[in-house]
C-alpha positions in Angstrom: 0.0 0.0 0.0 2.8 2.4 0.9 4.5 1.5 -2.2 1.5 2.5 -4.2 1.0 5.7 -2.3 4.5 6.5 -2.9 4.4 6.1 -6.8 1.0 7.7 -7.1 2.4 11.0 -5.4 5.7 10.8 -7.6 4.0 10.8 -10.6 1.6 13.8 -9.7 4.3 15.7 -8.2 6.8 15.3 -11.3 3.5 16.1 -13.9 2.7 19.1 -11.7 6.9 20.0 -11.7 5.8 19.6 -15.7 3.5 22.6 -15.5 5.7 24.7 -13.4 8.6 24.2 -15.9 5.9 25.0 -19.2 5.6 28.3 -16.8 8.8 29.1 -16.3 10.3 28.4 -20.1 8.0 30.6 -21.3 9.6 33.8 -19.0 13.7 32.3 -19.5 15.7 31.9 -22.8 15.8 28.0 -21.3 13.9 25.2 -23.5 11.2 23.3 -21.5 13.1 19.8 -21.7 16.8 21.9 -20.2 14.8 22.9 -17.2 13.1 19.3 -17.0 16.7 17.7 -17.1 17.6 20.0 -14.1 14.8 19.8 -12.1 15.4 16.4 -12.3 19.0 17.0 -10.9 17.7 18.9 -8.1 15.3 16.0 -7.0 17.6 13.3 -8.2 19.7 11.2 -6.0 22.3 14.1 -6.6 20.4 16.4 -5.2 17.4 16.1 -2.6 16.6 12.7 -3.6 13.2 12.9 -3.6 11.9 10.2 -6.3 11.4 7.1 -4.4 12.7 3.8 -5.5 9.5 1.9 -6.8 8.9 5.0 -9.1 12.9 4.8 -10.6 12.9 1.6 -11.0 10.3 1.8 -13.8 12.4 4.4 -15.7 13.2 1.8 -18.2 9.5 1.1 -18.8 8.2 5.0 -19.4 11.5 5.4 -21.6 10.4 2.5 -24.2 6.8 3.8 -24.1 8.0 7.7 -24.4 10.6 6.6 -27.5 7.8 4.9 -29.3 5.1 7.7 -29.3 8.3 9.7 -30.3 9.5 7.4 -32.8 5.9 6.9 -34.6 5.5 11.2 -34.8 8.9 11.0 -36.2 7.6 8.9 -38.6 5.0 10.9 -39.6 6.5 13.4 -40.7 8.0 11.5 -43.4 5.3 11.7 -46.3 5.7 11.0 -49.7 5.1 15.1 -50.2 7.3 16.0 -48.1 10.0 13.8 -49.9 9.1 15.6 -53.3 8.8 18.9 -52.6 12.7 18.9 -51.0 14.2 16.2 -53.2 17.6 15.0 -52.7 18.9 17.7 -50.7 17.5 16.6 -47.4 18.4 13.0 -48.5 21.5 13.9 -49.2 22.3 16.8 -46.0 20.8 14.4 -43.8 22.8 11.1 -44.4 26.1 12.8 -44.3 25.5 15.2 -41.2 24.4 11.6 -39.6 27.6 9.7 -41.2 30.5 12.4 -40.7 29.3 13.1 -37.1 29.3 9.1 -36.4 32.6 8.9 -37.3 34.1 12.2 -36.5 33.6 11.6 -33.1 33.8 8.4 -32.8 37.4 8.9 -34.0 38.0 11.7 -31.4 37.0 9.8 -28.3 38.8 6.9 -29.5 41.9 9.0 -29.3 41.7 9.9 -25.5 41.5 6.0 -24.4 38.5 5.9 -24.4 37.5 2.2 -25.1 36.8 1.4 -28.6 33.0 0.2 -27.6 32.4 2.9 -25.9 33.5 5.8 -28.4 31.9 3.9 -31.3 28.4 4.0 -29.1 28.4 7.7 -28.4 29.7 8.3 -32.1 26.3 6.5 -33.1 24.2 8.5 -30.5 26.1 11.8 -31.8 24.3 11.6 -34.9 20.9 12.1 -33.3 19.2 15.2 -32.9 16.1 17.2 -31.3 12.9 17.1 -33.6 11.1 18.8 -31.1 13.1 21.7 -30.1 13.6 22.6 -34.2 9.8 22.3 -34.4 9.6 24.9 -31.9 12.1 27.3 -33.0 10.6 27.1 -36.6 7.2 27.5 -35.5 8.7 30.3 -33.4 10.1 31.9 -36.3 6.9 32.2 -37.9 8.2 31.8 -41.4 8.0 29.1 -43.5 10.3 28.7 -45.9 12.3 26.3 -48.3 14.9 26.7 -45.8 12.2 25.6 -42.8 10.5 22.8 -44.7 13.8 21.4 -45.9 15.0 21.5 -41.9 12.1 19.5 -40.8 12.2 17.1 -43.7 16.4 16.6 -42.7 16.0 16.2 -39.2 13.2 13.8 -39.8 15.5 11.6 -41.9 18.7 12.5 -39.6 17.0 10.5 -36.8 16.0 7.9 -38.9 19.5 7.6 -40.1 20.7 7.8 -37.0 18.6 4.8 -35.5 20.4 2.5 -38.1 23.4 3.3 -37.4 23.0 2.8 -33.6 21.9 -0.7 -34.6 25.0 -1.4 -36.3 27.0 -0.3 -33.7 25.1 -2.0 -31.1 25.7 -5.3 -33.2 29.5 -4.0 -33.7 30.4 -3.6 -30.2 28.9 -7.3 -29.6 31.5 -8.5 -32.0 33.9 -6.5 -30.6 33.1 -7.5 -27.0 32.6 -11.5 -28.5 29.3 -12.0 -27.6 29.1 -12.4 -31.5 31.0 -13.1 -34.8 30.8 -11.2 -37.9 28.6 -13.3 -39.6 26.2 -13.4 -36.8 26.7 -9.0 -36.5 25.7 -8.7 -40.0 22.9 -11.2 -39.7 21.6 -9.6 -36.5 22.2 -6.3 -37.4 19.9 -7.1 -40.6 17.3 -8.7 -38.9 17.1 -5.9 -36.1 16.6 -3.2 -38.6 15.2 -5.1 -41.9 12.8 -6.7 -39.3 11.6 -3.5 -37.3 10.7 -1.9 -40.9 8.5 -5.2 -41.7 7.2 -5.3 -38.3 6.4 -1.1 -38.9 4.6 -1.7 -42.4 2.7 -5.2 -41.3 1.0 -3.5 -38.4 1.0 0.1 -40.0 -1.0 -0.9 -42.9 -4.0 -2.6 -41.7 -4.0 0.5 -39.1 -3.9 3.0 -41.9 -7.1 1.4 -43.4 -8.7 1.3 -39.6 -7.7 4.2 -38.4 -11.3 6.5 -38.3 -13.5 4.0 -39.0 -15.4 3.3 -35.7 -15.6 7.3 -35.8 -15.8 8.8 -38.9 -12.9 11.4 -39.8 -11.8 11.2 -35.9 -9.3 9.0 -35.2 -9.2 8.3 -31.6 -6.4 8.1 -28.9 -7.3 4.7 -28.2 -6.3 3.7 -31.5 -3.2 5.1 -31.8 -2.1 4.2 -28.1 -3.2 0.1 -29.3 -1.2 0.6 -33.0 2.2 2.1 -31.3 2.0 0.0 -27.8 1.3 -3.3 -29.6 4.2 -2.6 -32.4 6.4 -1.9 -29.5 5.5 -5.0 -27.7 6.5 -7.2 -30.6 9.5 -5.1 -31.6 10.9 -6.1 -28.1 9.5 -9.7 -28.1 10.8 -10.4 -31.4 14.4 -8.2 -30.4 14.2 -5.6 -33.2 14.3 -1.7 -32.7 11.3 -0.6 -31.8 12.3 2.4 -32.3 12.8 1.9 -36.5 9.6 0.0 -35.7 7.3 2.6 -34.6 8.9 4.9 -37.2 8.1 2.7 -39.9 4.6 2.5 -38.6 4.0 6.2 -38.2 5.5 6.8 -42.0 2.8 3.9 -43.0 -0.3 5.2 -41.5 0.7 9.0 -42.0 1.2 8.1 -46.4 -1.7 5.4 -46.7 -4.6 6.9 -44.7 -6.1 9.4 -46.9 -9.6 9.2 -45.8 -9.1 11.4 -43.2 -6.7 14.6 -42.9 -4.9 13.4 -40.0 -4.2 10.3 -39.0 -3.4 9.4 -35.5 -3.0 13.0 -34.4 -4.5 12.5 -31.2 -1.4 10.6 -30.2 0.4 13.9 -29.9 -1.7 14.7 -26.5 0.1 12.3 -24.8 3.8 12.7 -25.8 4.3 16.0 -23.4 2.9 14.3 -19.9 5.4 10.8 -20.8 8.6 13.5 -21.9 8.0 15.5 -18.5 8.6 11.8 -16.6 11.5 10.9 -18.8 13.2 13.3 -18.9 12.7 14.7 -15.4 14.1 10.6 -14.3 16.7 11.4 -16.9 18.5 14.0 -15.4 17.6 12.5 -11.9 20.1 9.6 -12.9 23.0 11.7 -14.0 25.9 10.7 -11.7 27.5 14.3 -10.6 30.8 12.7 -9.2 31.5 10.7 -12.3 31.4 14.3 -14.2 34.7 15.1 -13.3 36.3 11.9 -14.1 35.4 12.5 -17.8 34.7 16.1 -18.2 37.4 16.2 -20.9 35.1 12.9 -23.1 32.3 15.3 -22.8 34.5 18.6 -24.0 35.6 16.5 -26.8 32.1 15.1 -27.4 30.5 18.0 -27.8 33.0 20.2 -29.4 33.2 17.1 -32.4 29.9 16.4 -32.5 29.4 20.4 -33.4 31.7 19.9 -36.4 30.6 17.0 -37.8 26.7 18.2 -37.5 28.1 21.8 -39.3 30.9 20.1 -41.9 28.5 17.1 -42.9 25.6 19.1 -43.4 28.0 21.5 -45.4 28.9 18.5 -47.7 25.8 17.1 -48.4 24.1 20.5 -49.7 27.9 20.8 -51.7 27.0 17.1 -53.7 23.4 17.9 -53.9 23.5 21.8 -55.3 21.7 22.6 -52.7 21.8 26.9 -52.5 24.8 28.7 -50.5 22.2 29.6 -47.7 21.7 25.6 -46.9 25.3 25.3 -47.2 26.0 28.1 -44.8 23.5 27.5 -42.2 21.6 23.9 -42.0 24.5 22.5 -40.2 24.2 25.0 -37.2 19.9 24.4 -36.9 21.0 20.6 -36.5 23.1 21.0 -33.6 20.3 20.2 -31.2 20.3 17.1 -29.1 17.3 15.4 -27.0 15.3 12.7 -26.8 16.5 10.4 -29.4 20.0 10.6 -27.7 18.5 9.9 -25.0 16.3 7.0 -26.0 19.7 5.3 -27.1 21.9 6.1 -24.7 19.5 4.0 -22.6 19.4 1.0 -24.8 22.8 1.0 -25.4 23.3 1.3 -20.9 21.1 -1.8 -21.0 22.8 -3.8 -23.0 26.1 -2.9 -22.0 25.6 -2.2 -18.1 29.7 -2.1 -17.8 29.2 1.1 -19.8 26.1 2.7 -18.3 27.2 5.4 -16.0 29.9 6.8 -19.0 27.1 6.7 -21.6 24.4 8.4 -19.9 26.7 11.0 -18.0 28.6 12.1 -21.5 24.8 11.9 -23.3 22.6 14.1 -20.4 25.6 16.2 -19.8 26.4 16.8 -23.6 22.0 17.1 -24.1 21.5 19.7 -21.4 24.5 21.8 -23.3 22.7 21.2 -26.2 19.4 22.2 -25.4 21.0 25.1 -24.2 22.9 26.4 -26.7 21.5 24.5 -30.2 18.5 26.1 -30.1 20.0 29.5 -30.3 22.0 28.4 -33.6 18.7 26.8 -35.0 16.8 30.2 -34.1 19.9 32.2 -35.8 20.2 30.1 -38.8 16.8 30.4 -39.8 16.7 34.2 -39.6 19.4 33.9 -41.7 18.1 32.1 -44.6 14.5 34.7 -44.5 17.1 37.4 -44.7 18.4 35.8 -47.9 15.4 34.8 -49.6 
């Protein structure tokens, strides 16, 4: 009974810290999820350790169910007219931001000695970056323009490409560590992503064609909650990504159902109440101590990612002709870093636990900085590019 008691007050005290962090982004320069990140610092076991145990313990749980109502969003955002209208710039811009920033840092940490597993991880999660937060500061900006659309459309696809390559290094490091042979890491890195796409598409398109039907032209939260939740169950059953998984599912249901303007929209209700427990338990587990032990990993991190986000954005637009503006300025609107990062940071912690407490003190530490700072760039960049219209 206690135990009950105890999670039932956690979770309306960190929803209600929720609400008082909505009110006090909107009077700072600080994004909602920075301030989430450090209030969860504050009433972390670094701070007044306030978050009891049977409430932690679940973290795990709410993070797979947060990263799939992200991932199938994500997804939908990746429409067939989207696609067209930008053409092979963002395909371009967004697989070599995701690529040179893999490998850039990658080869950076690698140099400090660092582990090999462990630099080739956080090169994978480097290539992530903050959906949300560009959202905002394009919606902010109140312009839409080639320059906007073709953002969203590369940040979309950046994650998506970022996804895959955490899978491959997830499957890497297991060879590297033994657990594995290369046959078995190509095999298993196939099946994980290959399988999460078929997994996406079986279940996404008999939902596309249900999706409105028991209400006509209102789809209901109940059946997007079923869809991502049972796509996600299976994706972990089967040990695919269900993050690819609910990706693929969103990009299904968002292209096929066209008998109603938007499919699964209510789903977006929910995603701000399941980021205020996530991230708040996120930045509760930051280790403070272990900071200092590799303060210079996260200098190095964060200093490399920057370049590879800025240089590999700057060689994409080069190959694809894209216009000096994209060239100059898409790589400093992708510098921001959130949940995705995140999201694999913790996969990668569970299935490695003998790297946990590097991985998610370089990734929160490196995420606050970037919440901070990246969507200042994002914000300056796109003023920018309306200046040079």
């Amino acid at each position: 009974m206690l135990a009950n008691a105890q999670f039932l007050l956690a979770l309306g005290g960190i929803l209600l810290l929720g609400l008082i962090t909505d009110m006090v982004g909107k009077k700072t320069f600080l994004p909602r999820i920075t301030l989430l990140l450090i209030f969860g610092i504050i009433i972390g076991e670094e701070g007044f350790n306030l978050i009891p145990t049977v409430f932690s313990d679940r973290f795990e749980l709410i993070a797979e169910m947060t990263l799939l109502v992200v991932g199938f969003i994500l997804g939908g955002t990746l429409t067939t007219d989207t696609i067209k209208k930008s053409g092979k710039t963002i395909l371009f811009i967004s697989t070599s931001a995701a690529i040179f920033t893999t490998v850039i840092v990658s080869l950076a940490l690698s140099t400090t000695g660092l582990p090999l597993e462990i630099a080739i991880l956080l090169g994978c999660i480097a290539s992530a970056t903050a959906p949300a937060a560009t959202v905002d500061m394009v919606i902010e900006s109140n312009k839409k323009t080639n320059f906007s659309r073709s953002l969203l459309a590369i940040v979309a696809l950046d994650d998506a490409w970022g996804l895959i390559l955490f899978s491959l290094g997830i499957a890497f490091v297991s060879v590297i560590n033994g657990s594995q042979n290369e046959t078995s890491f190509m095999l298993n890195a196939g099946f994980e992503i290959g399988g999460a796409v078929l997994l996406g598409l079986g279940i996404g398109l008999p939902a596309a064609f249900l999706t409105g039907r028991i209400k006509p032209g209102q789809p209901m939260l109940t059946e997007a909650l079923a869809a991502v939740f049972i796509c996600g169950g299976l994706a972990l059953w089967l040990g695919v990504s269900f993050l690819i998984a609910a990706m693929a599912l969103g990009a299904t249901i968002a292209n096929l159902a066209k008998h109603h303007e938007y499919p699964f929209n209510a789903i977006e209700g929910i995603e701000w109440p399941l980021m205020i427990i996530f991230f708040i338990l996120a930045g509760a587990s930051l280790n403070i101590a272990s900071l200092k032990q590799i303060g210079l990993i996260i200098i190095i991190f964060i200093i490399f990612r920057s370049v590879g986000k800025i240089i590999g954005a700057n060689i994409g637009a080069r190959i694809s002709n894209a216009n000096k503006t994209t060239r100059s300025w898409m790589g400093l609107a992708l510098l921001p870093q959130a949940g995705a990062a995140m999201g694999m940071a913790l996969v990668a912690a569970n299935q490695f636990p003998e790297y946990r407490q590097t991985l998610l003190s370089v990734v929160i530490s490196s995420t606050i900085f970037f919440e901070i700072i990246g969507p200042i760039f994002t914000r300056l960049a796109l003023r920018k590019a309306a200046r040079n219209i």
